[in-house]
C-alpha positions as CSV (number, residue, x, y, z in Angstrom):
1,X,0.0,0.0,0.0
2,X,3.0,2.5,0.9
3,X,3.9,1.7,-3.0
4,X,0.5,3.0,-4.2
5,X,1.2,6.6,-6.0
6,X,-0.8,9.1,-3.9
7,X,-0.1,13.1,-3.8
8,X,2.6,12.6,-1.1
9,X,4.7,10.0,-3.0
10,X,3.9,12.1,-6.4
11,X,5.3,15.6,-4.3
12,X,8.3,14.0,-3.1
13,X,9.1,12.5,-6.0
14,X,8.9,15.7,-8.1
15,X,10.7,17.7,-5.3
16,X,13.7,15.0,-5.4
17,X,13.8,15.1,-8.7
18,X,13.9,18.7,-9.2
19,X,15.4,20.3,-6.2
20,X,17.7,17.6,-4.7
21,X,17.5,14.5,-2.5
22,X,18.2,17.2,0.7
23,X,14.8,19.0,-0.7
24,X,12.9,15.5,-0.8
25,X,13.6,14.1,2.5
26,X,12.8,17.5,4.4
27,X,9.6,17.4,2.6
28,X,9.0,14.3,4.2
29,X,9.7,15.1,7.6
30,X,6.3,16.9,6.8
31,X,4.8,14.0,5.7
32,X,5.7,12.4,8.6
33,X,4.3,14.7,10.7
34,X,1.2,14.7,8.9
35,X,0.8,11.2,9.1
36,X,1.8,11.4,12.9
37,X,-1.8,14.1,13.2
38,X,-3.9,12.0,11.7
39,X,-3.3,8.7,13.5
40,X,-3.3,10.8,16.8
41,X,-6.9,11.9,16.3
42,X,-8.0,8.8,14.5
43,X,-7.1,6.5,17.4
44,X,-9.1,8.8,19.6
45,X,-11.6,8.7,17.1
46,X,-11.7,4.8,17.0
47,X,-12.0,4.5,20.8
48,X,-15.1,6.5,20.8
49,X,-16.7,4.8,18.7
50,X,-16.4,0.9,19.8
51,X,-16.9,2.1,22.7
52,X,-20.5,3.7,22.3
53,X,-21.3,2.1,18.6
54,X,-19.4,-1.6,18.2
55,X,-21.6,-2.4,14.9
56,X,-19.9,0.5,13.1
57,X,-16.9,-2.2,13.0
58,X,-19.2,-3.2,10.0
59,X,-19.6,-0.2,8.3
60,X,-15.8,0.7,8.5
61,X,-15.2,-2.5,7.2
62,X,-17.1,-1.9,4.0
63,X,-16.0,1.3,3.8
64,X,-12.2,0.2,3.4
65,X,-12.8,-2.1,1.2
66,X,-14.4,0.3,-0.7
67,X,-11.7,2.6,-0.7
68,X,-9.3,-0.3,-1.4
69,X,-11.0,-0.9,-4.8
70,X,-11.0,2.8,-5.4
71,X,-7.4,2.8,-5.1
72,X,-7.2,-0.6,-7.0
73,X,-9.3,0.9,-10.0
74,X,-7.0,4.3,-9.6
75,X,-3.8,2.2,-10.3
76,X,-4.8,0.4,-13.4
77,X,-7.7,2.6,-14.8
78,X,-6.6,4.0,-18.4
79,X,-5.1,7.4,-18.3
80,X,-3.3,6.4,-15.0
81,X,0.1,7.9,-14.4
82,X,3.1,6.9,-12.8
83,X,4.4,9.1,-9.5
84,X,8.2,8.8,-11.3
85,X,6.5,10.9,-14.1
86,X,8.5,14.6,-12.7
87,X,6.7,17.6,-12.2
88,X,8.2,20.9,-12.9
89,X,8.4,22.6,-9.2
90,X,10.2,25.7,-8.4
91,X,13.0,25.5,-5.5
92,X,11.8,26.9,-2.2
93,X,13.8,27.0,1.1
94,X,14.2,24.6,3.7
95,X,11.1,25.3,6.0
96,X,8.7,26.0,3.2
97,X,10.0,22.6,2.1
98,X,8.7,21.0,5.6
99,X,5.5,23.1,5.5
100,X,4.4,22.0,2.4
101,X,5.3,18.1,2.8
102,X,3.2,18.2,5.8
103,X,0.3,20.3,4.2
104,X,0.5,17.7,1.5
105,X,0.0,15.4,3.6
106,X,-3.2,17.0,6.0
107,X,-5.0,18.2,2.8
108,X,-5.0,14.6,2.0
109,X,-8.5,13.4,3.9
110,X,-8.0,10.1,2.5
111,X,-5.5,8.8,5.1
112,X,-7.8,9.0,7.8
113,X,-10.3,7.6,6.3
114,X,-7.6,4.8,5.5
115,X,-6.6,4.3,9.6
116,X,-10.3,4.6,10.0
117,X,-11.3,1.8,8.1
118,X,-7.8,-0.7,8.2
119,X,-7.0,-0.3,11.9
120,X,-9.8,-2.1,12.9
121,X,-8.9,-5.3,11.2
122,X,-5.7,-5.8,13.2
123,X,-7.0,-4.8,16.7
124,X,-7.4,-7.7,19.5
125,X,-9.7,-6.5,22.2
126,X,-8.5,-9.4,24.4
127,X,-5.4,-8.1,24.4
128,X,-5.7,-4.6,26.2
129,X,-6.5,-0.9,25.0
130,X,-7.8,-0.3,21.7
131,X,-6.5,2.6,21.3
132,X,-3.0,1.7,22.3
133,X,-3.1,-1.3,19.8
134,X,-4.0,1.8,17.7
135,X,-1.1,3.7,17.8
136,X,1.3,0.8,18.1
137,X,-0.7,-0.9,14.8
138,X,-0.5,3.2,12.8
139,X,3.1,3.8,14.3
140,X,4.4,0.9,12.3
141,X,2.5,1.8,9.8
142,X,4.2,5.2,9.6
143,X,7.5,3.7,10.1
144,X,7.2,1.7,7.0
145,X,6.0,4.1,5.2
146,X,9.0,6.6,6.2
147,X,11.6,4.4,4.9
148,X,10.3,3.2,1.9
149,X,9.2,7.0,0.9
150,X,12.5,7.8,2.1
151,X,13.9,5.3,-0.2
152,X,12.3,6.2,-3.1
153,X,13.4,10.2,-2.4
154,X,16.8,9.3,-1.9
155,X,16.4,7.4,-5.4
156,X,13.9,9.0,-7.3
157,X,16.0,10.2,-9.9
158,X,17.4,7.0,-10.5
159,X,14.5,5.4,-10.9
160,X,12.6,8.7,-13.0
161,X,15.3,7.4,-15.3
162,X,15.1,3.9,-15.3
163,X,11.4,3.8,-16.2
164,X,11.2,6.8,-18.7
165,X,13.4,4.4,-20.9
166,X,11.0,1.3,-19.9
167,X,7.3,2.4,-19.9
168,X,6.4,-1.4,-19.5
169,X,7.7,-1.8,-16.0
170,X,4.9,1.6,-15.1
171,X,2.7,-0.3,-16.4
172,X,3.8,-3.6,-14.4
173,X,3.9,-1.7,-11.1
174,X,0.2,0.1,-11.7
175,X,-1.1,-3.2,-12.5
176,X,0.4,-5.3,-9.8
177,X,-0.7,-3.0,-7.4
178,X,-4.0,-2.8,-8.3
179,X,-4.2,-6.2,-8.3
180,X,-3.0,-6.3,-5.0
181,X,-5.2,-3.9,-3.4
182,X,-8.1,-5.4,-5.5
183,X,-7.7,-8.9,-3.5
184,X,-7.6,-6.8,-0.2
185,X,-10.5,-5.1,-0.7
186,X,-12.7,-8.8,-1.3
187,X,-11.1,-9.8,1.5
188,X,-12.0,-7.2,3.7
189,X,-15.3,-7.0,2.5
190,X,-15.7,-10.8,2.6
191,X,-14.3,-11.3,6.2
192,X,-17.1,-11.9,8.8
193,X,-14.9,-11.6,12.1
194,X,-17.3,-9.7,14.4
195,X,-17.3,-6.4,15.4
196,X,-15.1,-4.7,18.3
197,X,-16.0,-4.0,21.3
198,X,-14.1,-2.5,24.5
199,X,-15.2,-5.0,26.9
């Protein structure tokens, strides 16, 4: 899922690309912040809820697999482009760099409604506080997201080069992915585990 081209892998790619690798992995330190926001105030979000509405386990579980096909269909639908495709951005300073790596990451709604509907899947009730599960369960989460975005900063333009001469291995990644995401959304949707509670 970290793989899946969104708008913070597409900015730091771009900003790698065009200002440096120093430029890309500032802007992620935003990211990472942003990421770190949304899991804070989703976790309390998710304790409130099994803890007045258990049976909305249900709807969040249809609701990511929903969003797991949209991303599936977003990867493979015709038209689709490839994050490693550089955009043109203009060179800005160090903390505009963090500013707008974390901005691009909070104007993107989508990632809580990713912990909102995902967390759920992995938490145990029977082994203590939901919303500590929470955070541990959206900390790694994070973590492997950092590394592998900081990964791909560190060698975007390496690899902006690599498939610019080999379109077919875009079209490889896109379609592998959505496949991938496709198969976790049927499960998701097909899993009948019962809903959370707090007790």
């Amino acid at each position: 899922m970290v793989l899946t081209p969104g708008p913070n892998m597409i900015y730091l790619v771009s900003r790698s690309i065009t200002q440096g690798r120093r430029a890309g992995l500032i802007s992620l330190v935003g990211v990472f912040l942003g990421f770190s926001v949304y899991l804070t105030a989703t976790c309390l979000g998710l304790t409130a809820i099994f803890a007045y509405v258990p049976a909305a386990y249900t709807a969040l579980k249809l609701a990511g697999a929903a969003y797991l096909l949209y991303l599936a269909w977003s990867a493979i639908k015709p038209g689709g482009t490839s994050a490693f495709e550089p955009r043109e951005l203009p060179v800005e300073p160090a903390r505009r760099l963090f500013a707008m790596g974390l901005f691009t990451c909070l104007l993107n709604p989508k990632i809580a409604i990713l912990y909102m509907s995902l967390l759920p899947q992995f938490i145990d009730p029977s082994m203590g506080h939901i919303m500590l599960q929470s955070l541990v369960l959206g900390s790694a989460q994070i973590a492997v997201g950092t590394l592998v975005n900081g990964l791909i900063v560190i060698s975007a333009g390496g690899l902006a080069a690599f498939l610019a001469r080999r379109p077919v291995w875009v079209r490889v990644q896109r379609y592998f992915m959505g496949t991938v995401l496709g198969g976790m959304a049927v499960h998701l949707a097909t899993d009948r585990s019962r809903a959370l509670t707090t007790a």
